[in-house]
Every structure is written in C-alpha cells, then in structure tokens.
C-alpha positions in Angstrom: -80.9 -26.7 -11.9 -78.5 -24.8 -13.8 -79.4 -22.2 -17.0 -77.7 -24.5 -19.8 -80.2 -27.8 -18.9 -83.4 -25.0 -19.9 -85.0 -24.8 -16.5 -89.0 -24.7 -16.9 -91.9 -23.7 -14.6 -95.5 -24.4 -15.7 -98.7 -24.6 -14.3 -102.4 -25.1 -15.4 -106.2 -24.3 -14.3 -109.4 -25.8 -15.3 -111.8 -23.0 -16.7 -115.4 -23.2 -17.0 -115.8 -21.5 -20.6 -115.6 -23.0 -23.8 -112.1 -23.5 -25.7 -113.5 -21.3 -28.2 -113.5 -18.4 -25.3 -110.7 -19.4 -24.1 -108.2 -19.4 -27.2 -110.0 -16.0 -27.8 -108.5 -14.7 -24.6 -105.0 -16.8 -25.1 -104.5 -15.2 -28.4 -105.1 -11.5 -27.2 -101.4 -10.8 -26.8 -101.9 -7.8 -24.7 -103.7 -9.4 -22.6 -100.9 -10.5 -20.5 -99.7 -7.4 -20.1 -102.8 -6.2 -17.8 -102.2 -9.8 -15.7 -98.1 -10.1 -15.3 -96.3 -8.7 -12.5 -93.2 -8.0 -15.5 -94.7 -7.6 -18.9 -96.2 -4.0 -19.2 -97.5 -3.9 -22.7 -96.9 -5.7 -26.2 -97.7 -4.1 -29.9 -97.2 -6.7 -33.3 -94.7 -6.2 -35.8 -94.1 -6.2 -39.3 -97.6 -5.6 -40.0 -99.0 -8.9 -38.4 -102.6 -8.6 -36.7 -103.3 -11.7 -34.7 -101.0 -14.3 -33.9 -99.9 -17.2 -36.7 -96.5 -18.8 -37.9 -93.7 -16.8 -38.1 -95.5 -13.6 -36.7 -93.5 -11.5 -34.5 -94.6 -8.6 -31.3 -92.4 -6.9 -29.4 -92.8 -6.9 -25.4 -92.3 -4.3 -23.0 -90.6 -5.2 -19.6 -90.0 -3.9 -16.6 -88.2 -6.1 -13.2 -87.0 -3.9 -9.6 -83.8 -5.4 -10.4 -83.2 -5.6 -14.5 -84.7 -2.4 -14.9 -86.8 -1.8 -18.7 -86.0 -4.1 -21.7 -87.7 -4.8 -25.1 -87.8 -8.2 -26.4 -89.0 -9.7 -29.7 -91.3 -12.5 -29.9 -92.0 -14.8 -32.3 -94.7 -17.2 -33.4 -92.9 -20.6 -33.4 -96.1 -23.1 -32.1 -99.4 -22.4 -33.6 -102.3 -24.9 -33.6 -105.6 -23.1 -33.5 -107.7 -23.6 -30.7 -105.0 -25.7 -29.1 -101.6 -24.3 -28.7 -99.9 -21.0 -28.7 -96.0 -20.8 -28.4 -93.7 -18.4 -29.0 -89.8 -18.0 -28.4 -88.9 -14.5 -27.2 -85.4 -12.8 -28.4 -82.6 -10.3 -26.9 -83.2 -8.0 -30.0 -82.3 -5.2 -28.7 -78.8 -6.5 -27.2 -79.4 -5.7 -23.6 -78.2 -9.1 -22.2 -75.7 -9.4 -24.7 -75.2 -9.4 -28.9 -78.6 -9.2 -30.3 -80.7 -12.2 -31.2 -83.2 -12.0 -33.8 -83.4 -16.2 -34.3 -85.4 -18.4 -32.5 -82.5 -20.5 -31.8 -80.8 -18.1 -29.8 -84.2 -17.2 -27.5 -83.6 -16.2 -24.0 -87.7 -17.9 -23.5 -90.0 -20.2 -25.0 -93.8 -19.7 -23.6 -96.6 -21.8 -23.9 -100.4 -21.8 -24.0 -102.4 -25.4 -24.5 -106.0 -25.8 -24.2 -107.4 -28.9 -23.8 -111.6 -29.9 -23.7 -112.5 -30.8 -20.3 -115.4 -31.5 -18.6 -117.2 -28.9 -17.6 -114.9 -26.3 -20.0 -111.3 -26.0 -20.4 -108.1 -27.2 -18.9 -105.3 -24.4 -19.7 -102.0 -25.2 -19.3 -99.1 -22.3 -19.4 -95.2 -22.8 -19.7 -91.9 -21.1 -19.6 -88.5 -22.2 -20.5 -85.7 -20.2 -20.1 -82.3 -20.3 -22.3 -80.8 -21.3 -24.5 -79.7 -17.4 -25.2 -78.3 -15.2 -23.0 -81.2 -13.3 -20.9 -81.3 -10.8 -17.4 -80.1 -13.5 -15.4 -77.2 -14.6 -17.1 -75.0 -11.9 -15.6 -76.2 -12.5 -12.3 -74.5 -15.8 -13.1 -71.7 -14.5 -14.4 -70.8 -12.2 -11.1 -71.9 -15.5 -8.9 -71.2 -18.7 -10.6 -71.5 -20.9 -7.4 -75.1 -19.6 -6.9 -76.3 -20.3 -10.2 -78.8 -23.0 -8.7 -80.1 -20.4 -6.6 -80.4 -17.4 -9.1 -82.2 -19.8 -11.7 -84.5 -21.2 -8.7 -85.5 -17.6 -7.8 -85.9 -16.4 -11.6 -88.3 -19.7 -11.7 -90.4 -18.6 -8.9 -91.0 -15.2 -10.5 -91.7 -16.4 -13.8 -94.1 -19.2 -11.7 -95.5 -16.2 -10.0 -96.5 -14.4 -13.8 -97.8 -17.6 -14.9 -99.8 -18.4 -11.9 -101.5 -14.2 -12.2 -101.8 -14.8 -16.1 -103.8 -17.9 -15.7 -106.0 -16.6 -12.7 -106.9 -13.7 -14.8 -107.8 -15.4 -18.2 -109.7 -18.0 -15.8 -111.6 -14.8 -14.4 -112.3 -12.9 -17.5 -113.1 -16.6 -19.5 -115.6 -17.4 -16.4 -117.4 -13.8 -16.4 -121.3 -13.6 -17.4 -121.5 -13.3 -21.2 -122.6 -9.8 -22.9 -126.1 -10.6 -24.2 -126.1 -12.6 -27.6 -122.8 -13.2 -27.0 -122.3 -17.6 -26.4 -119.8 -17.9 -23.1 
C-alpha cells in the first residue's frame, strides 16, 4: 500500500461495561497517553475542556526513530456516546510547512462504540495522510520501499491501538467504586 491511497489499521474489542463507562473512558483524552507505546501526554487548547466539534489538544510524541514532535488535534467526528474522531495536524512544521487544517492532517483517529450484548463493542482506527507526517521522508530517501515503510508504520500504529483498547477494556471492566453504576 502506498501513503497517497490513506493506508488504515483498526481493530476492536468487546468490553463488558456499559457504553455510558465506556465513552467516559474514550473521551478522557489523556487517557491514551498512559496506554500508547508513542503518545506521552496531551493538554486542550484554546480554552476547550472536554471533547466537542471543532475543539482542538495538542499531543506530545515521542518514536526511537522520529525523536519528540507536537501535533495538533482537532475535533472533526463527535456523536455522543457513539463516535469520537479527530484529525491530527503538523502544526509545528516538523515534517514539513505547518498544517493547522484538517485537510492537510498527517492522521485521522477513531473511537466507535456500539451496544452489545453483554456491554460494549469498541472499535479504534487510524488513517494516515493525506499531509505530510514522520514517515514521509523515510519515503522520500527510499521511494522503492514505500510499501514496506507504510506496512511497518501500520504495524506500530496497530501495536498503539491494540495497547489503547486493552487498557480502556481493563480500566472499563474493573469493580466499580461503591455507589458508582459500572
């Protein structure tokens, strides 16, 4: 697959706890900072408090191989309770001019919650492109590996999906405080 056709990976796990505790934990955006192998920690921007249309957070990153980059994210798919999706831009320049429009995002993510029996069916998602992001100077020095370079990016971004879930699936499925509905 090459960069320009938006390679995805996405993945899912049922989670015995309500959507209601579910979404609660989807829409804690640093919460995927204490579950992904790359993100290291998140704050919101221009004043926002909790994710909704339009509302923007800035990421922290850190990769052996890119080094640390900032990104900023914006709120571009909100349906409460269901789905969570925001693109996430090169603001800062570091993988070339800087983006601050959705339609030059170097991601889109992706939570959806579904009802299922027995609790929740959470599905998470990445696209890469269409902006320029780390990998696109790897393709740059090594055109006829491009396949390669975007199948290895893939399986890292699989790799933070698959730990995200796992721990949202963990912290959903943990014993209630008392008073407190699971």
């Amino acid at each position: 697959m090459r960069y320009a056709d938006g390679p995805s990976a996405r993945s899912e796990v049922r989670v015995e706890a309500a959507v209601s505790r579910v979404w609660e934990l989807v829409t804690d955006i640093g919460l995927p900072a204490r579950l992904s192998p790359e993100l290291q920690r998140v704050e919101w921007l221009g004043g926002a408090t909790a994710p909704a249309p339009g509302a923007r957070f800035a990421g922290h990153n850190r990769h052996p191989v890119a080094g640390d980059w900032r990104t900023v994210s914006q709120i571009v798919d909100f349906e409460d309770g269901r789905v969570l999706g925001w693109a996430v831009m090169d603001a800062d320049g570091r993988f070339g001019e800087p983006v601050q429009d959705p339609s030059g995002r170097l991601a889109t993510w992706r939570f959806e919650l579904e009802p299922a029996p027995g609790g929740t069916l959470l599905r998470h998602s990445v696209r890469i492109g269409p902006g320029r992001s780390g990998i696109s100077p790897w393709i740059e020095r090594m055109p006829d590996r491009e396949e390669q370079l975007v199948a290895g990016r893939l399986d890292e971004l699989r790799a933070g999906i698959e730990a995200t879930l796992h721990g949202i699936k963990s912290l959903a499925e943990e014993a209630p405080e008392p008073g407190r509905p699971r």
